[in-house]
N, C-alpha and C positions, 0 to 999 in steps of 0.2 A: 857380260852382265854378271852380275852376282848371281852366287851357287847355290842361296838357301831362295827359293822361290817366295814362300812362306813370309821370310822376313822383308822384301822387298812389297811383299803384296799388303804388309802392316803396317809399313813406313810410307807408304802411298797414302793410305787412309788418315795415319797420323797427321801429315801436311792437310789433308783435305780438313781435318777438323780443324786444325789451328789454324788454320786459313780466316776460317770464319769466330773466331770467340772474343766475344765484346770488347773483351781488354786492347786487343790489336785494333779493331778495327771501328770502333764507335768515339774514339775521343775526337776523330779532326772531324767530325759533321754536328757535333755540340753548337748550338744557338749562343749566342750572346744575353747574360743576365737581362731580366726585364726593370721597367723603372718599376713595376708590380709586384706581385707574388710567383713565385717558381711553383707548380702542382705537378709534381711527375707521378702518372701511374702506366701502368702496362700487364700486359700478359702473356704469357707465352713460355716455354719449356727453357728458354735464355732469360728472361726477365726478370728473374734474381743476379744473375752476372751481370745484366746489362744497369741494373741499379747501384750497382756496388762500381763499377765505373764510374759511370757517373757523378757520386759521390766524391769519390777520389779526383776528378776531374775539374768541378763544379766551383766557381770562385764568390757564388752569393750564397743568400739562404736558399732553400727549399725544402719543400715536404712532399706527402707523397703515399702511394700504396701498391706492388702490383703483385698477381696473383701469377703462381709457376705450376708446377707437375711437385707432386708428393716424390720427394727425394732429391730435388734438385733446388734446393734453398741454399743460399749464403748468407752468411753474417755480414748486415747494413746497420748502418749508425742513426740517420735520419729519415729514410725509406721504409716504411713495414713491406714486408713479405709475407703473405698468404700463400700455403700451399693449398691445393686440390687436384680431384680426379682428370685424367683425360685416360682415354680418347670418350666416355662418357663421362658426363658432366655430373658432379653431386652437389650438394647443398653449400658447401665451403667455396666454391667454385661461384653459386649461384649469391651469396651473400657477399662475395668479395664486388663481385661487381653491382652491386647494387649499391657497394660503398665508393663503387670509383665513380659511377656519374654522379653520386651524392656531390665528391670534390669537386665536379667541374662544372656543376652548374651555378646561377650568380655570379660570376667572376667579371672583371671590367676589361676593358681595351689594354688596361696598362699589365695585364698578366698574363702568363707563356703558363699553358700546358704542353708537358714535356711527353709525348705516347712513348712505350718502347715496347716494341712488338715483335711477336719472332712466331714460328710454326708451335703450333700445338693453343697458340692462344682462342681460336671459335672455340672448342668444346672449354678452357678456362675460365672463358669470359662469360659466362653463361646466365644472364637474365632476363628469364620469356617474357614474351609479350604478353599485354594483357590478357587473359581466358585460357590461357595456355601454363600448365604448372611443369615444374623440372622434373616432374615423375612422363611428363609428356615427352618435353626432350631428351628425355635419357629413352625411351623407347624408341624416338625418331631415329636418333642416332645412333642406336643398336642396328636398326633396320637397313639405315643408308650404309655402314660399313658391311655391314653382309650381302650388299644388294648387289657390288662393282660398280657402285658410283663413282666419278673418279672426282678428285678436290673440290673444283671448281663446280658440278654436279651438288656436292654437300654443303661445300659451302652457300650457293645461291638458297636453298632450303631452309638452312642456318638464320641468314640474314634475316628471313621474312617468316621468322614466328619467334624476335630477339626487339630487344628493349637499346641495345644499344650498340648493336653489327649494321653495317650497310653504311656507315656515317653519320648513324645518330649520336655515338659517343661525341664528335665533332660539332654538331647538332647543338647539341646540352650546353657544349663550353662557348660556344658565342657569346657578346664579341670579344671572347679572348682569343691573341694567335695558339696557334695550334702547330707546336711539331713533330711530325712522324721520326722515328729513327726505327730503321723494320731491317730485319735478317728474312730474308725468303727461303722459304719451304715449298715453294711454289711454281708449279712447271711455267716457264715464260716473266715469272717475274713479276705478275698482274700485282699492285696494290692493293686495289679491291677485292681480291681473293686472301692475301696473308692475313692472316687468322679473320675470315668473311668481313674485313675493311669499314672497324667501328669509327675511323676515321678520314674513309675516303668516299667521292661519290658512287652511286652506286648504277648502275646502270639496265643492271636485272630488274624483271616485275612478279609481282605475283604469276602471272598468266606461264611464269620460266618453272617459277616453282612447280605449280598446279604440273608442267609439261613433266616435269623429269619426276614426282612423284607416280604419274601413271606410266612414265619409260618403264620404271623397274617392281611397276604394280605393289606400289607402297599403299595401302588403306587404312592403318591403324597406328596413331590411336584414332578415331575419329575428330574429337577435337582439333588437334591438326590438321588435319585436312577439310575441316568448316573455316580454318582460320584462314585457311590462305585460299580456299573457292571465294569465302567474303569477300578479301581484298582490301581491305579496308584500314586506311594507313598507310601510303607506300615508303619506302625508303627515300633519305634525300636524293634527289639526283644531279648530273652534271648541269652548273649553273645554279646551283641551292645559294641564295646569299647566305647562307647560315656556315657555309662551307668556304668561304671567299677567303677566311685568313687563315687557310692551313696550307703545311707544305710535307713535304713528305723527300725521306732521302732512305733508299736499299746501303747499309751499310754493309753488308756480306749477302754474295747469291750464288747459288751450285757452281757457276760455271768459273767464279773464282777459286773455287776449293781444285775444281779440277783441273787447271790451270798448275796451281799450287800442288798436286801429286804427278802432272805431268812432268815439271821442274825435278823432281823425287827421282823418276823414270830416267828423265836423261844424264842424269849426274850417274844412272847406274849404268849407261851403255843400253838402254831401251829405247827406242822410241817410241814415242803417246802417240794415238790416236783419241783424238772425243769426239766420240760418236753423237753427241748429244747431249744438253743438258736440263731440255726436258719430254724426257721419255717418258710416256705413259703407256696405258693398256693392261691385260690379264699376265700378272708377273708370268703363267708359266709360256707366253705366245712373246713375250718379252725375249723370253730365254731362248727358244728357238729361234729366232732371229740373230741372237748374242752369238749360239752356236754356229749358226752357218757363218756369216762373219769369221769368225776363230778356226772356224774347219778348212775355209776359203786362202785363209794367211799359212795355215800351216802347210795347206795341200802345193798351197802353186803361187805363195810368196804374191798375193795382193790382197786389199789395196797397197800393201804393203810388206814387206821382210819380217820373219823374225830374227834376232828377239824382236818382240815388239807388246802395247798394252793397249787393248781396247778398252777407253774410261768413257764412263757414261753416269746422267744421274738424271732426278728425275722421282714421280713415285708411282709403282706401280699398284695395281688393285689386284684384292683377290673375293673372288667370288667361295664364299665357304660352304663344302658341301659334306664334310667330314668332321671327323670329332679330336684330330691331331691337334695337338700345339704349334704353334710355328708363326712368325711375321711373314710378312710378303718380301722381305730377301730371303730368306731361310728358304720358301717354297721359288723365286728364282733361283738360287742357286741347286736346290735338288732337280728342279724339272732340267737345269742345262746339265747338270750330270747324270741325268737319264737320255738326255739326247745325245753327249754326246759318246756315251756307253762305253767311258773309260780310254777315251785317244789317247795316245801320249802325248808330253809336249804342250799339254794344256791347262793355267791354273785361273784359278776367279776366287774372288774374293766379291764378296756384299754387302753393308750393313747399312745401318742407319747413321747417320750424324749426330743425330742426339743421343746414343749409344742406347739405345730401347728397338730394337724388331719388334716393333709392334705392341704389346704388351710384357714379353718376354724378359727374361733379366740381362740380354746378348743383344751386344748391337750388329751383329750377323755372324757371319759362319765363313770356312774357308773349303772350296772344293778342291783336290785333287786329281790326278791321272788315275789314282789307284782306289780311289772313293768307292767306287761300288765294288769292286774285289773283295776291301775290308768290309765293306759290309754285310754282304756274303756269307763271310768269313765267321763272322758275329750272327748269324740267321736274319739279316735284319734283308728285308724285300722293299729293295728301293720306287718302285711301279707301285706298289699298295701300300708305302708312305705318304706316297706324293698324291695317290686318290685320295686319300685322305686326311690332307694337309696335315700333314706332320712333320716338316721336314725341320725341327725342331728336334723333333725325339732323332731324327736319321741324324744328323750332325753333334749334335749330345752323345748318341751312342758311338762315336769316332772320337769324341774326343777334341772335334775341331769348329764347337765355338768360341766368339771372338767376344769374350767378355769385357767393356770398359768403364761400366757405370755411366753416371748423367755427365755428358761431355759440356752440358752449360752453352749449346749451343743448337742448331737446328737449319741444315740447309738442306735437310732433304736424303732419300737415297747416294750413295757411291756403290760404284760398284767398277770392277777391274779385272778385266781378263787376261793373263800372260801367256803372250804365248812363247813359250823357249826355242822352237824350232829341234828340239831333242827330247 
């Protein structure tokens, strides 16, 4: 295998992001021109890239709007682009999409709306339901991120106090066809969960919401929670005629990316293992699991030999109880290198694919054999970083985050353990 650990564990990641970026993988699931009007909107942390494909792609007219993450805009010719806030939704966020059901409603049988959706698009797409204002869901979803909700838990919440999440955006554009073109962020793949499924049916009820709101003793703002005890309104569900002429196609999903860094792996003399491609749970109960795995191969050569790479992806949640910086790889990756207390012979790598840990400017961190030594070394106390989710500042202060800006794309967690066997 290759001798710099480091650079093998970058080059992994690197395939895993190109694997999934619009430009590769969104031109052969394009629809055929309508004899109508083209309306492309979307949303999501890819939905600048995925417009500007498009474009380049696109052999009629069309027009169009979709709304991305602050920093990840591209220059489109017929497409406007809207930036705004995630993982809390703001105003720009909230007025974009109030412009995109604008375009799709009226429309006739003989016109194609074009969705292009990728992760990060629920908090993008953001316009509440009636009684319910954006100073409402930006508290909501303060709360649900700090609660250990996990996607699917926020997202169902999402849907049902939104104007056009659950399948209402698909709802609005009847009887025009409707085509999804989605990149999943998503553990399992679910439609109805990438970005809370403005265009698929929904199958959640209120009585889900109302459920996981008192799971994680969410009460405020109150608003919210009259909205959805009322009930009133539910999302389309499967069998909606209003939903009859849509279709929907996953053009990138985790376990292609990891796929695409396993291919990495063997060209180097490693063998992959993927553990999974939708792992979820408390990043740091994530790690401990990672670890014994990784302690298991090195100790006594199973499941398998080293070298070898344990790939997995997935998103994990973190429950915040400390005043640290840090995304939830940054805190997996510090809690496995408190577990596994400096073995040799063992390296991991984390980030995000849409090159953000969370809100941070790193799309993850790289762990070491030597990681707590040097830290150490530097006074820095790895056990009372990691209480207090910082493993931001622990990784910053080494020197070993993996900074790559807005990758223009979004499948989720990677993350990669090597183990060298030396």
């Amino acid at each position: 295998m290759t001798n710099d650990p480091r650079q093998l564990l970058r080059e992994m990641f690197d395939a895993a992001v190109a694997a999934a970026l619009p430009q590769k993988s969104l031109r052969k699931s394009l629809p055929e021109p309508p004899k109508g009007r083209t309306i492309v909107v979307g949303c999501g942390k890819a939905a600048a890239a995925m417009a500007r494909t498009v474009e380049s792609r696109w052999k009629g007219r069309l027009e169009g709007l979709v709304v991305t993450r602050y920093g990840h805009r591209v220059k489109t010719r017929r497409i406007e682009v809207v930036e705004a806030a995630h993982p809390v939704p703001d105003m720009a966020g909230r007025e974009a999409a109030e412009r995109i059901l604008r375009l799709v409603q009226g429309l006739s049988a003989d016109d194609l709306v074009l969705f292009l959706v990728s992760g990060g698009g629920s908090a993008l797409l953001s316009l509440p339901a009636p009684g319910i204002t954006l100073t409402d869901k930006q508290a909501i979803n303060r709360a649900l991120l700090k609660s250990g909700a996990n996607i699917t838990e926020m997202n169902c919440v999402r849907k049902h106090l939104s104007a056009v999440k659950g399948g209402r955006l698909a709802a609005a554009a009847y009887p025009a066809r409707v085509v999804t073109l989605a990149i999943s962020d998503i553990p399992g793949d679910d439609p109805a969960v990438i970005a809370s499924g403005p265009t698929v049916a929904d199958a959640t009820t209120f009585a889900n919401a109302r459920a996981i709101l008192r799971k994680y003793r969410i009460t405020e703002p109150a608003s919210v929670v009259a909205h959805i005890e009322a009930a009133v309104d539910e999302t389309p569900k499967p069998g909606d005629q209003r939903l009859s002429k849509t279709t929907l196609h996953l053009i990138a999903t985790p376990q292609m990316s990891l796929e695409a860094a396993a291919k990495v792996a063997r060209r180097a003399g490693v063998k992959p293992l993927i553990l999974g491609d939708a792992i979820e749970g408390e990043a740091r109960e994530v790690a401990l699991v990672h670890a014994g795995i990784a302690r298991q191969v090195r100790r006594h050569g199973q499941p398998l030999p080293a070298p070898c790479v344990l790939l997995s992806g997935g998103e994990t949640t973190v429950t915040v109880r400390g005043t640290g910086r840090g995304g939830r790889n940054a805190e997996f990756l510090l809690a496995l290198a408190v577990t596994l207390g400096g073995e040799s012979g063992i390296w991991a790598f984390a980030g995000d694919t849409d090159g953000i840990d969370g809100t941070e400017d790193n799309a993850g961190a790289i762990a070491a054999p030597d990681s707590l030594a040097r830290a150490t070394a530097r006074g820095m106390d790895a056990k009372a970083m990691l209480a207090n989710n910082d493993g931001y500042g622990f990784f910053s202060g080494l020197g070993d985050l993996v900074v790559t800006g807005p990758t223009l794309t979004n499948v989720n967690d990677f993350r990669a353990i090597l183990v060298t066997g030396r």
